[in-house]
C-alpha positions in Angstrom: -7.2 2.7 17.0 -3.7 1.3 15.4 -1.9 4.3 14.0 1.4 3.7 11.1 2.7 6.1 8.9 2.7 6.1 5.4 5.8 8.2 3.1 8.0 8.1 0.0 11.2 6.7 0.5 13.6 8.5 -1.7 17.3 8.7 -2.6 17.1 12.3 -0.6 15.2 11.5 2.4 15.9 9.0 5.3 17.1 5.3 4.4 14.3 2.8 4.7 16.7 1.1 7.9 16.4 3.9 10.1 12.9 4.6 9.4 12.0 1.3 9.9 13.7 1.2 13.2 12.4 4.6 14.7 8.9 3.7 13.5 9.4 0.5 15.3 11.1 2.2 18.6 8.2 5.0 18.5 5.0 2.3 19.1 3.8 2.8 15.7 2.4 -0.2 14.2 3.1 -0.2 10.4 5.2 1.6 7.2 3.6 1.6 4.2 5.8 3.2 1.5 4.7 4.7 -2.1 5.7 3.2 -5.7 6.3 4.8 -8.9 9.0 3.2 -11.3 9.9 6.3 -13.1 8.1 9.7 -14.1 7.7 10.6 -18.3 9.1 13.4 -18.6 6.3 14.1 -21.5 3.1 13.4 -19.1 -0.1 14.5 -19.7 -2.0 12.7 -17.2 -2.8 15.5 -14.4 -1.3 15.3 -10.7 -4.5 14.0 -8.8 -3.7 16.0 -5.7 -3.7 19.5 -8.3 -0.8 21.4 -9.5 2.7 20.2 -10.2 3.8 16.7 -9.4 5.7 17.2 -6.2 9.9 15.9 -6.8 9.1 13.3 -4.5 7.1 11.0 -7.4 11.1 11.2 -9.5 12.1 9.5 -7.0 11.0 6.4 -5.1 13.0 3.7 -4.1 12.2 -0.1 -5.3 9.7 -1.4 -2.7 10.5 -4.5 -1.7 14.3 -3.5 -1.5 13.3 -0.9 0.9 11.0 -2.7 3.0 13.7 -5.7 3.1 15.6 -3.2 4.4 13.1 -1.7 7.5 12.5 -6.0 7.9 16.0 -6.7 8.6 16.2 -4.3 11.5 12.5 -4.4 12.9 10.5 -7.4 14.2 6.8 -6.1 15.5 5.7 -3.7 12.7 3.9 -4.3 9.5 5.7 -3.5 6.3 3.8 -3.2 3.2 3.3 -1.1 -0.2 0.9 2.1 -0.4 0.6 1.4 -2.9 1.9 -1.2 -5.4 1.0 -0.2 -9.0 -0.2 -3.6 -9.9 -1.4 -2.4 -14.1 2.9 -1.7 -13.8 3.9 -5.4 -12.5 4.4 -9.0 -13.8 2.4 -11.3 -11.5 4.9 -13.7 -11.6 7.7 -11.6 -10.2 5.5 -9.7 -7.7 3.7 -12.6 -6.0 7.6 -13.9 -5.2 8.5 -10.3 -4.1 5.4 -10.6 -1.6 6.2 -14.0 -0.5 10.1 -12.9 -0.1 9.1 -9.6 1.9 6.5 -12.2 4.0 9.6 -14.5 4.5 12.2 -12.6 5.2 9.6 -10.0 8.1 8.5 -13.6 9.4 5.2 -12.9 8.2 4.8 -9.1 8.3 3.7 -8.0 4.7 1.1 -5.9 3.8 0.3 -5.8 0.2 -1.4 -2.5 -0.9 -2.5 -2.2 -4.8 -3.7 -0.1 -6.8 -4.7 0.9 -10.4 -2.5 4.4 -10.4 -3.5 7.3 -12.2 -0.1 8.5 -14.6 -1.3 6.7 -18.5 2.0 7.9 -19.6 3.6 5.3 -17.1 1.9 2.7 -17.3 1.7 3.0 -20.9 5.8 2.7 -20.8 5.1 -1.0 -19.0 2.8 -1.9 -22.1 -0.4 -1.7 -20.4 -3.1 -0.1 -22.0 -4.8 2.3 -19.2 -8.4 1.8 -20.7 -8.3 -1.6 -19.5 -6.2 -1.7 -16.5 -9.0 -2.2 -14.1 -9.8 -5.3 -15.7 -6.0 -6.2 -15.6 -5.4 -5.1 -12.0 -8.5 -7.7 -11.3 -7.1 -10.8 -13.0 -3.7 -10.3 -11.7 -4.3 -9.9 -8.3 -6.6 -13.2 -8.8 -3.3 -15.5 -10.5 -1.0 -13.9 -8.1 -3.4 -15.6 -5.4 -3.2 -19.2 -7.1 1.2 -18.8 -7.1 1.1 -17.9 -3.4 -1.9 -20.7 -2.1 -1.3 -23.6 -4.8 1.6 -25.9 -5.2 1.2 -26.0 -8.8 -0.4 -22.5 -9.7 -1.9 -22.2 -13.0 -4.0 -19.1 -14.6 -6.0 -18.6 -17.6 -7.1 -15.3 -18.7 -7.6 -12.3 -20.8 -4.2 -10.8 -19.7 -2.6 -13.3 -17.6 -1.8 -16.9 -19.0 0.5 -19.7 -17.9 0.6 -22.9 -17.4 0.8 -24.7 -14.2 4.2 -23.5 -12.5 6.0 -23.9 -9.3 6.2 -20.5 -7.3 8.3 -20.3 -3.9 9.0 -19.5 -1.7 5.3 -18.9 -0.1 3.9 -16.8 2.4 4.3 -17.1 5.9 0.7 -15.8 6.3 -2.0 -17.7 5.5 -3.6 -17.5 3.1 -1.3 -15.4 1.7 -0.5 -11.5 3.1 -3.5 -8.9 3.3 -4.3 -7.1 0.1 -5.2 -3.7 1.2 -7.1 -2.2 -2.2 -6.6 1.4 -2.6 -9.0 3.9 -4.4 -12.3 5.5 -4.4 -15.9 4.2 -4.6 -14.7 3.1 -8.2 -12.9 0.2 -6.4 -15.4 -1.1 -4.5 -16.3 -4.0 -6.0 -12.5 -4.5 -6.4 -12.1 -4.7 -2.6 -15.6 -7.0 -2.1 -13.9 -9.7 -4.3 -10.0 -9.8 -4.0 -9.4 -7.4 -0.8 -8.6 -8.1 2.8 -9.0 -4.0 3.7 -9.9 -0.6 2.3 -7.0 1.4 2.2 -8.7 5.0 2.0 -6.8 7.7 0.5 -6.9 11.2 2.9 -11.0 11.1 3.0 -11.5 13.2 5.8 -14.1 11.5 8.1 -17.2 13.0 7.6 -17.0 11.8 3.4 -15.6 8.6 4.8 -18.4 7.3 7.4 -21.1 7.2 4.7 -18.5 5.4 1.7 -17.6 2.8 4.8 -21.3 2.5 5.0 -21.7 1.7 1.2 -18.3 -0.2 0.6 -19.6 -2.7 3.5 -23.4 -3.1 2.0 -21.5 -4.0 -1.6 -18.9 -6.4 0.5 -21.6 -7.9 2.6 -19.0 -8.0 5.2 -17.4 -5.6 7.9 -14.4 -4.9 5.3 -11.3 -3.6 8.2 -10.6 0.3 6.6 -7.1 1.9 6.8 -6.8 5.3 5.6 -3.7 6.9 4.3 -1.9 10.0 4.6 -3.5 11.3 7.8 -2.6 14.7 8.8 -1.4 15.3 12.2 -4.2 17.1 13.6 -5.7 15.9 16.9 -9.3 17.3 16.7 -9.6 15.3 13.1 -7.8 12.2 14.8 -10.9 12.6 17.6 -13.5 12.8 14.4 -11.9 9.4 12.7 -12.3 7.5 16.3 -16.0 7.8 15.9 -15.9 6.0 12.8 -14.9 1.7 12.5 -11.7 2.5 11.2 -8.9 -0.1 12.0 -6.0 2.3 11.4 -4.4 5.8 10.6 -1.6 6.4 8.7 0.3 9.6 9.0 1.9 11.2 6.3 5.2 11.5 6.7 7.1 14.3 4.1 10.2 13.1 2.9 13.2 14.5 4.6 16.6 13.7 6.4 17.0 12.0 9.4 17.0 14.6 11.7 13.8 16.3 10.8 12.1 12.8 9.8 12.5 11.4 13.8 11.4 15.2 14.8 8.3 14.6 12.7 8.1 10.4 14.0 8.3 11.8 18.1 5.2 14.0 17.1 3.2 10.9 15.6 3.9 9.2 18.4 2.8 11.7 21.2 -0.4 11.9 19.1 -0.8 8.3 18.9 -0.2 7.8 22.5 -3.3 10.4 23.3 -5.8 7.6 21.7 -4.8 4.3 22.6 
């Protein structure tokens, strides 16, 4: 079992450098870091996890800045995005983001994607969220031709150009995982354009029996990572009996201090199941 932590790098908490470095230092093996671009303040979509939308959500950091940031002071762990709002991104611009993040870790990118959940957001980036599905699909698939082809074109419903140039590319090859992020609803999603399942806090006895299912519809042994993991030994125990590649704790935003309080706990965990 690989364990990594997963957070939201805010202006308040710890600086993507240090955390990147004490992950690193700790024996973790990866840092996946959370993406909004901004919060309306009129939102009607409801908070998935229930209640108010915690602060944290007002105030993410850039990606790819921040994990440029953890890259240029680690070299073993991965560094990726959980998760990238793709409905919210221009292909163009993201598949050189990945590629430059790939580059500049020498080959240490994860990209995790999503659909997201706040209309009134995506709405703001001109997608319309009865269709984002479709657009997350077709994205991910021309963001896949700029990263493999020397001359990438694309034709679709949502995502048309002509044949371009795109560099630089990825270090890995093909190009960096693509760890899809949802429920059962993205499935088929994973099957067709993803490298892993990146399950979101499904404690294990709901996630044997979807790894079960998501595999049949695959027809492969799709690798699973699941995100946010509580630290809680006797559930850690419960996800080692399941083929799970990877646990991410959850990390809550804070200052230095009580972030590498928080990282030294992870790590004695971790150390009890390698």
């Amino acid at each position: 079992m690989k364990f990594g932590v997963s957070t939201f790098l805010t202006d308040q908490g710890i600086a993507p450098a240090a955390l990147g470095r004490a992950v690193e230092e700790r024996g973790l093996d990866s840092l996946l870091i959370a993406e909004h671009t901004h919060i309306p303040v009129d939102r009607r979509s409801p908070y998935p996890g229930g209640g108010e939308l915690p602060k944290i959500y007002y105030r993410t950091l850039d990606p790819f800045v921040a994990l440029s940031a953890a890259a240029a002071v680690t070299g073993r762990i991965l560094l990726g995005t959980g998760i990238a709002l793709v409905a919210q991104r221009d292909p163009l611009i993201t598949a050189k983001e990945v590629a430059s993040l790939d580059l500049v870790s020498n080959g240490r990118a994860v990209f995790g994607v999503g659909v997201g959940w706040n209309r009134e957001e995506m709405e703001n980036h001109g997608t319309d969220p009865r269709t984002r599905g479709r657009l997350v699909d077709e994205r991910l698939r021309a963001m896949r031709e700029l990263w493999t082809q020397e001359k990438a074109e694309f034709h679709g419903e949502f995502v048309d150009f002509d044949p371009v140039y795109s560099w630089p590319k990825p270090v890995q090859r093909p190009h960096p995982p693509v760890y899809v992020g949802g429920g059962e609803a993205a499935f088929d999603r994973v099957a067709a354009l993803g490298d892993a399942w990146l399950a979101n806090s499904l404690p294990p006895q709901e996630l044997g029996p979807k790894i079960d299912r998501l595999r049949s519809i695959a027809g492969r042994n799709v690798p699973v990572t699941v995100y946010a993991v509580a630290n809680e030994p006797e559930v850690i125990e419960q996800y080692t009996q399941l083929d799970v590649e990877r646990l991410l704790f959850y990390l809550p935003t804070l200052p230095e201090p009580e972030t590498l309080s928080y990282l030294d706990r992870f790590s004695d965990t971790a150390a009890r199941f390698r």
